[in-house]
C-alpha positions in Angstrom: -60.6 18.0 -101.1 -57.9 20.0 -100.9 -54.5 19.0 -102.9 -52.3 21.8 -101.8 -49.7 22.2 -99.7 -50.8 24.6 -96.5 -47.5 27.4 -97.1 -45.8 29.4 -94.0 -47.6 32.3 -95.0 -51.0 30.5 -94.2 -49.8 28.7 -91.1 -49.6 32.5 -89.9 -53.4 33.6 -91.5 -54.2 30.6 -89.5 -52.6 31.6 -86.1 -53.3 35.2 -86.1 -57.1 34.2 -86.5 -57.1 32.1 -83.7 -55.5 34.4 -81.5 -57.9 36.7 -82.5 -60.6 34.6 -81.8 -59.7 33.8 -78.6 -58.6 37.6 -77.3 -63.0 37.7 -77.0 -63.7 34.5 -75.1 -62.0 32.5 -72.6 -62.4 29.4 -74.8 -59.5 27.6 -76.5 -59.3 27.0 -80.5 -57.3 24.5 -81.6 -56.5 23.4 -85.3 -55.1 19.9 -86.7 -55.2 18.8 -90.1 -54.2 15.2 -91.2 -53.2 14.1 -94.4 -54.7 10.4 -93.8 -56.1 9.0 -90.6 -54.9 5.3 -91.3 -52.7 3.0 -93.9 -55.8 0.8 -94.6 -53.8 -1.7 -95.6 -55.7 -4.5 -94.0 -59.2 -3.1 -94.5 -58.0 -2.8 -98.7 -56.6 -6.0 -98.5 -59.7 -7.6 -96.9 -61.7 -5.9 -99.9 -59.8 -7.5 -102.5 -59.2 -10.6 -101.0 -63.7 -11.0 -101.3 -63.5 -9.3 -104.7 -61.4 -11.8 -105.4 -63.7 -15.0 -104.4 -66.2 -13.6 -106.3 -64.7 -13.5 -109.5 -62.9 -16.3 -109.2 -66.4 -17.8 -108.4 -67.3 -16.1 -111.8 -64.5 -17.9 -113.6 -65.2 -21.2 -112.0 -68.9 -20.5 -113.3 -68.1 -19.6 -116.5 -65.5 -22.2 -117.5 -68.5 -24.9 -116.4 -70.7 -23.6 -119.0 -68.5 -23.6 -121.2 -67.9 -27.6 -121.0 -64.3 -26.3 -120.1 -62.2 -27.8 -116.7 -59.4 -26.4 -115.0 -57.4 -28.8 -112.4 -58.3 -27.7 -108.8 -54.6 -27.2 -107.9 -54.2 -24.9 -110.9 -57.3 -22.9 -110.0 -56.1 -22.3 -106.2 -52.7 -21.9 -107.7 -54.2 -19.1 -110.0 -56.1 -17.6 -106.9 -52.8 -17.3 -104.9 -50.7 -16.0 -107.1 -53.4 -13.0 -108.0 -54.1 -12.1 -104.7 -50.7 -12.0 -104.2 -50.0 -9.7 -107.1 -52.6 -7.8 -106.1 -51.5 -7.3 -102.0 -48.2 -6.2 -103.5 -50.1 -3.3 -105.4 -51.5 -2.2 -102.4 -48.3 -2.5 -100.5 -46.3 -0.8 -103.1 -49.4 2.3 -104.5 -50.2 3.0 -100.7 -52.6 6.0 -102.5 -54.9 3.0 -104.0 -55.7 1.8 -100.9 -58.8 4.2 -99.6 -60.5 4.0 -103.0 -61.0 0.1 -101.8 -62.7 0.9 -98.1 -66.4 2.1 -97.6 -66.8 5.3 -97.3 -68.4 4.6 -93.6 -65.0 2.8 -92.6 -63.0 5.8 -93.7 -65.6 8.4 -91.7 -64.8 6.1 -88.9 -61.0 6.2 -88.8 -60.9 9.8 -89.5 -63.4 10.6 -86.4 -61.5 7.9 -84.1 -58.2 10.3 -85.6 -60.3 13.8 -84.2 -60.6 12.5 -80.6 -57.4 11.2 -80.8 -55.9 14.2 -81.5 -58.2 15.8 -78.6 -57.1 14.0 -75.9 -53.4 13.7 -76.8 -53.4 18.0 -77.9 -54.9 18.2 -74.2 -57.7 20.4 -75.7 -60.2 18.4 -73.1 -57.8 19.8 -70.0 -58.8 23.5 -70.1 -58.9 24.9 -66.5 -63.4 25.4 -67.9 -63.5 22.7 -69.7 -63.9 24.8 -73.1 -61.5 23.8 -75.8 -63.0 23.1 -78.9 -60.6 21.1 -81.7 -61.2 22.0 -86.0 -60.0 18.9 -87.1 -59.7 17.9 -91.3 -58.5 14.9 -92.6 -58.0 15.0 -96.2 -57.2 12.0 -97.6 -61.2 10.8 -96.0 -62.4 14.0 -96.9 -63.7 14.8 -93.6 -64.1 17.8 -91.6 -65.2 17.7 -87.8 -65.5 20.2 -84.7 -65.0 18.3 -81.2 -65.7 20.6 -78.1 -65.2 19.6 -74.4 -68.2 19.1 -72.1 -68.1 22.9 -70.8 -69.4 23.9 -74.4 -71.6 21.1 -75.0 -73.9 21.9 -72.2 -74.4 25.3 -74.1 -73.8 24.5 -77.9 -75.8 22.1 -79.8 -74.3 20.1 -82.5 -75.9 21.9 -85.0 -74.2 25.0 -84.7 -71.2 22.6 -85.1 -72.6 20.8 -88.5 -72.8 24.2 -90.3 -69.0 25.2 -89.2 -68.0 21.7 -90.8 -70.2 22.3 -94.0 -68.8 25.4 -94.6 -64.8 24.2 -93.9 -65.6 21.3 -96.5 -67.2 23.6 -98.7 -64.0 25.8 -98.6 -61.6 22.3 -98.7 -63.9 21.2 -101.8 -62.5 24.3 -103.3 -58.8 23.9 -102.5 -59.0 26.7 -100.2 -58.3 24.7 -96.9 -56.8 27.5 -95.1 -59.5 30.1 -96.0 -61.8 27.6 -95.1 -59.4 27.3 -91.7 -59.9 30.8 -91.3 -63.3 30.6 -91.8 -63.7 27.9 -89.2 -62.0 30.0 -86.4 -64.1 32.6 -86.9 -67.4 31.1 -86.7 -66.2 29.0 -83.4 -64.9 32.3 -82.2 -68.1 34.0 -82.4 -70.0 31.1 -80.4 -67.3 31.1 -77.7 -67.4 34.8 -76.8 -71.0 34.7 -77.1 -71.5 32.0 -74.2 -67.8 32.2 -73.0 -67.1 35.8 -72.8 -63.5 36.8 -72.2 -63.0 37.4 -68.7 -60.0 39.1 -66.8 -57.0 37.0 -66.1 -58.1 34.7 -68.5 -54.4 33.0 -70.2 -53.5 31.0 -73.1 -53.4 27.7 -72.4 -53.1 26.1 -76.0 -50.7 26.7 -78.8 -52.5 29.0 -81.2 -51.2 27.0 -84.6 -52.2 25.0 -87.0 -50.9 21.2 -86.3 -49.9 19.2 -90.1 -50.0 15.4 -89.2 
């Protein structure tokens, strides 16, 4: 996914499209991108710590067959000190750490991250109920759109699922903030479509992109 740095200059791309967007529809668009949605310490840690019981199984396996022995305290001895070595890798290379979780474990931390950063933006406390969050995490390489219930009722999650492929697509690309861009668009065309603007309608979210 993208590797990039998001410059000034696109912060501002980004925030003139969403006011744009939102100057046809009473909805609220609001953008975060994460670099990483968690440490993973533990869940790495946890992941080495089987790998190594298996090979250390391996070992005790193969050193049998081979007619060779090994002193139990030496063995466990052995075991400690390479988990050890191997904890203070992860601790010190924090980057190796995601390569070592499921991909399903990362999709989870990075969508517990997106309504996170719903509820605490207050994108769900629109006076109709109609903010919608574009939310990236890059480090998971994950995209997703969270709207409140207001546009739920009327939007189905496909519509959704085709904004995200085409915001990954774009991220794939290291084009993030076209692919931001892009984003806004789309979810501005579906929210004046069923949430026209109407007069007196007001801002009631920032209209920038958010770098956690």
């Amino acid at each position: 996914m993208a590797t990039r740095p998001i410059s000034p200059q696109d912060h501002e791309r980004i925030a003139t499209a969403i006011r744009a967007a939102e100057e046809k529809t009473d909805g609220e668009i609001y953008c975060v991108v994460a670099h990483a949605s968690d440490g993973y310490f533990f869940p790495a840690a946890f992941m080495a710590t089987v790998c190594m019981l298996i090979v250390s199984l391996a070992v005790g396996y193969g050193l049998e067959a081979w007619w060779l022995s090994i002193r139990l305290p030496h063995f466990v001895l052995a075991q400690l000190l390479a988990l050890a070595c191997v904890l203070a890798l992860l601790w010190a290379l924090p980057g190796m750490r995601i390569h070592l979780v499921p991909r399903r474990l990362r999709y989870q931390a990075a969508h517990a991250n997106a309504i996170k950063q719903f509820l605490a933006r207050n994108v769900h406390r629109t006076t109709a109920r109609t903010g919608v969050l574009v939310f990236v995490s890059i480090a998971e390489r994950y995209a997703e759109v969270v709207a409140d219930s207001g546009i739920d009722a009327k939007v189905g999650q496909h519509v959704w699922d085709g904004v995200v492929r085409d915001l990954t697509a774009h991220a794939g690309d290291d084009r993030l903030a076209d692919g931001f861009v892009k984003a806004i668009e789309l979810v501005g065309a579906v929210l004046a479509e069923h949430f026209p603007v109407t007069a007196g309608d007001s801002n009631e979210l920032d209209d920038h992109l958010v770098e956690i």
